[in-house]
C-alpha positions in Angstrom: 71.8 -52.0 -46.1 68.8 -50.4 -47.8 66.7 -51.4 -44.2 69.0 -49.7 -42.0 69.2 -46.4 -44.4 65.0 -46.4 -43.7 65.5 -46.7 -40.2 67.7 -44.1 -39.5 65.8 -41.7 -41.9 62.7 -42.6 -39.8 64.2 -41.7 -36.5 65.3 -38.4 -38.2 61.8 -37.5 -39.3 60.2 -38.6 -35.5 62.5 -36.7 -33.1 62.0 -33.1 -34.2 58.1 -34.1 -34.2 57.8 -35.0 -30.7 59.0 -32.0 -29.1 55.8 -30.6 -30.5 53.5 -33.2 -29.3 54.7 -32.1 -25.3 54.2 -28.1 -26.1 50.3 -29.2 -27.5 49.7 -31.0 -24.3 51.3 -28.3 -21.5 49.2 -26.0 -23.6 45.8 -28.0 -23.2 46.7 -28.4 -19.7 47.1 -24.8 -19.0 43.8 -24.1 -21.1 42.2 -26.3 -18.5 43.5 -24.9 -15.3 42.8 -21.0 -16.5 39.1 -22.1 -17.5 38.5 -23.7 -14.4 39.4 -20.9 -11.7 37.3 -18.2 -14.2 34.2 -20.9 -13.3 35.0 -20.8 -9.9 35.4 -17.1 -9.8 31.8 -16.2 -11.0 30.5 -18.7 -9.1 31.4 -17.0 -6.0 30.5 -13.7 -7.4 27.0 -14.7 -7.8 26.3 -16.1 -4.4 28.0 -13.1 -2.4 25.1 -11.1 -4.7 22.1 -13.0 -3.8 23.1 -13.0 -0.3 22.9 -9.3 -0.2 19.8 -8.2 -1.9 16.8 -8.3 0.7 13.4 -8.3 -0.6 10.5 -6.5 1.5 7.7 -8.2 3.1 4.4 -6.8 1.9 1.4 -7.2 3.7 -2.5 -7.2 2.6 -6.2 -6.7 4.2 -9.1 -6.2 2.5 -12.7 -6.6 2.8 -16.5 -5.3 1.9 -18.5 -2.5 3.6 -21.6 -1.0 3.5 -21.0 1.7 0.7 -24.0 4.1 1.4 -26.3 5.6 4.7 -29.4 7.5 5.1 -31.7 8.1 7.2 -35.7 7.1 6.2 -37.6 10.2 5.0 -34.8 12.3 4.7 -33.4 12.9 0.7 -29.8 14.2 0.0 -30.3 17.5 0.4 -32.1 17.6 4.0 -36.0 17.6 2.5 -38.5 15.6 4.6 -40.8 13.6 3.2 -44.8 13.4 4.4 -43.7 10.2 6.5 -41.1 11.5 8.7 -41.8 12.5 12.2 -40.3 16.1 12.2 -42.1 17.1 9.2 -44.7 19.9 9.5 -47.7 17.6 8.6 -46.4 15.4 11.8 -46.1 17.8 14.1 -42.7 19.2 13.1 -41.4 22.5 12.9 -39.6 22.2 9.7 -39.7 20.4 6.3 -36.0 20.6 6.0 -32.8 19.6 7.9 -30.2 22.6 7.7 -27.4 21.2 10.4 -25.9 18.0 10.6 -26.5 17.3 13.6 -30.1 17.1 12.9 -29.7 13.8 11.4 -30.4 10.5 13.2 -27.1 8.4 12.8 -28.9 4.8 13.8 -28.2 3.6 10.1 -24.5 5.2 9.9 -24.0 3.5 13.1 -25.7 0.2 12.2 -23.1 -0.1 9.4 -20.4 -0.2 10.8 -19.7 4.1 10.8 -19.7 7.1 12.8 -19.5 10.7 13.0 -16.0 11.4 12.6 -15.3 14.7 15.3 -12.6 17.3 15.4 -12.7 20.5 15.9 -11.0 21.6 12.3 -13.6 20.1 10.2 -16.4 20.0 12.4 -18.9 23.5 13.6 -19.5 24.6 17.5 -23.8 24.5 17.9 -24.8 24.5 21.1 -21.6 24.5 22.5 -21.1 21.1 20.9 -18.4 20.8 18.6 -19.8 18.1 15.8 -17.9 16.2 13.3 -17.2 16.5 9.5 -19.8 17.3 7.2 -20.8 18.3 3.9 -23.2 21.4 1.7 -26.2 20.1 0.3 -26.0 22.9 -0.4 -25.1 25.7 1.7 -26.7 26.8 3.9 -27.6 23.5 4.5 -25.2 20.4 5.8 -25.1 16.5 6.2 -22.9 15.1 8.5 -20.6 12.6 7.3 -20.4 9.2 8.0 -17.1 7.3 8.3 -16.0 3.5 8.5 -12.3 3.2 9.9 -11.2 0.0 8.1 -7.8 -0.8 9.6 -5.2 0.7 11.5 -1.5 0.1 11.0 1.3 1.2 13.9 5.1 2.3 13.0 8.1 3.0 15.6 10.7 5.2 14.9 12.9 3.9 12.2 10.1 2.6 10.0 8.3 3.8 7.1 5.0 2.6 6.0 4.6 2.1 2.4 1.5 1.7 0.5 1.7 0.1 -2.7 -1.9 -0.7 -3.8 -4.8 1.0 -2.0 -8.6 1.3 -3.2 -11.5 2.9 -1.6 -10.1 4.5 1.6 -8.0 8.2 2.5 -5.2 7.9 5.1 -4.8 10.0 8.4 -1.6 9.5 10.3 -1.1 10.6 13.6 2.2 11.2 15.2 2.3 12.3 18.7 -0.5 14.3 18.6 -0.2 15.8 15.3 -2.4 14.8 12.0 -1.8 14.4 8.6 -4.3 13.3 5.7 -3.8 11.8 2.7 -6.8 12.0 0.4 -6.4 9.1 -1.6 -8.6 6.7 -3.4 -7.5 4.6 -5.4 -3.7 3.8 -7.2 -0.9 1.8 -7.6 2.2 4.1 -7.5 3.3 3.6 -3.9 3.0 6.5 -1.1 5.0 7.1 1.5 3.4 8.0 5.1 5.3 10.6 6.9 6.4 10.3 10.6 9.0 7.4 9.8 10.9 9.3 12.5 8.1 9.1 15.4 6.0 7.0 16.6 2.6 6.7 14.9 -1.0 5.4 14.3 -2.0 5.1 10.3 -5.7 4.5 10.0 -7.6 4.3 6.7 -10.9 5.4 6.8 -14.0 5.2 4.1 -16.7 8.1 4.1 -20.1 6.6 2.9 -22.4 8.1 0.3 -25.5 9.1 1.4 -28.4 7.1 -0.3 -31.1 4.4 -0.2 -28.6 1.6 -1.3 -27.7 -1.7 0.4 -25.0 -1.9 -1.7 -21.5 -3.2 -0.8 -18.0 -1.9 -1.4 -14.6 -3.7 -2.0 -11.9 -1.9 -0.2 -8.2 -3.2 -0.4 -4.3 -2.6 0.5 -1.0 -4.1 0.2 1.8 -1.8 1.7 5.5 -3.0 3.9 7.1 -1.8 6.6 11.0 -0.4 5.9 13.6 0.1 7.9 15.1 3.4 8.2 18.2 4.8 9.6 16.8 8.1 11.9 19.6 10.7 12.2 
């Protein structure tokens, strides 16, 4: 009698307890299912995010160049020596240059430069116009001698950016019309103008004038963005 007392108190005890044994595993379950589709959820997130974030390309050219010109017998300010032709002990008029275009450009030339003409920066003699040049000092002037290191061509709808530059100035043309940046050297980023028009970027190096065979590193890294004209 005292067996069948224990077994009925056991069955007593077990059947309230297993109602919460089902509510802990419908619980668990639904802990599983909600954790799951948050996973999933990011998961997508991140990938429709990569996919729309575009990186630019960015291009570079560099190289060396002859940093310096002169021409023998002639110092930086126009004085000839004893051992130039034009001077007065040779037969020569004149111990000193006082226009640029005085100047024998066979060493600019041999370097790689040139006598960069336009009428805005240059001087009428003769009824030739001549190209840039400098005091040394006034009234006396050197022409300048100029290395065009690279050119870089943009259609409408693109803008050329330059992110690292050293040793070079920037002239953009657009259809006819100039603009100069007088840059050097830097890291910032610079925008050209005419992203609206077609035009020709060319970076160009003006070369000291003295006896050196010396050579200069010149660099750029810049990209080409796409822009929406209006």
């Amino acid at each position: 009698m005292k067996t069948d007392r224990i077994f009925v108190l056991l069955l007593v005890v077990m059947l309230p307890m297993s109602g919460c044994f089902d509510d802990g595993v419908g619980d668990a379950e639904a802990t599983e299912d909600s954790t799951g589709t948050t996973v999933i959820n990011n998961y997508y997130n991140n990938t429709s995010a990569e996919t729309n974030h575009q990186q630019p390309t960015y291009f570079s050219s560099g190289g060396f160049e002859y940093a310096s010109w002169y021409e023998y017998g002639v110092n930086p300010y126009g004085g000839l020596n004893e051992s130039h032709p034009l001077n007065p002990n040779n037969g020569g008029t004149s111990a000193t240059f006082y226009e640029a275009n005085e100047y024998n450009l066979s060493v600019c030339n041999s370097r790689g430069g040139f006598h960069y003409g336009n009428t805005t920066t240059g001087y009428t003699f003769n009824g030739q116009t001549t190209g840039r040049q400098v005091s040394v000092p006034d009234p006396k002037y050197r022409p300048v001698c100029t290395i065009e290191l690279a050119t870089i061509n943009t259609t409408p709808g693109e803008a050329l950016i330059i992110h690292q530059w050293s040793k070079f100035y920037l002239e953009t043309v657009c259809e006819g019309v100039e603009e100069t940046s007088n840059i050097d050297t830097g890291s910032d980023g610079i925008i050209a103008g005419g992203s609206a028009l077609n035009c020709t970027h060319s970076l160009y190096y003006d070369m000291n004038y003295q006896y050196s065979d010396e050579m200069v590193l010149w660099s750029v890294m810049y990209s080409i963005q796409p822009t929406v004209v209006v």
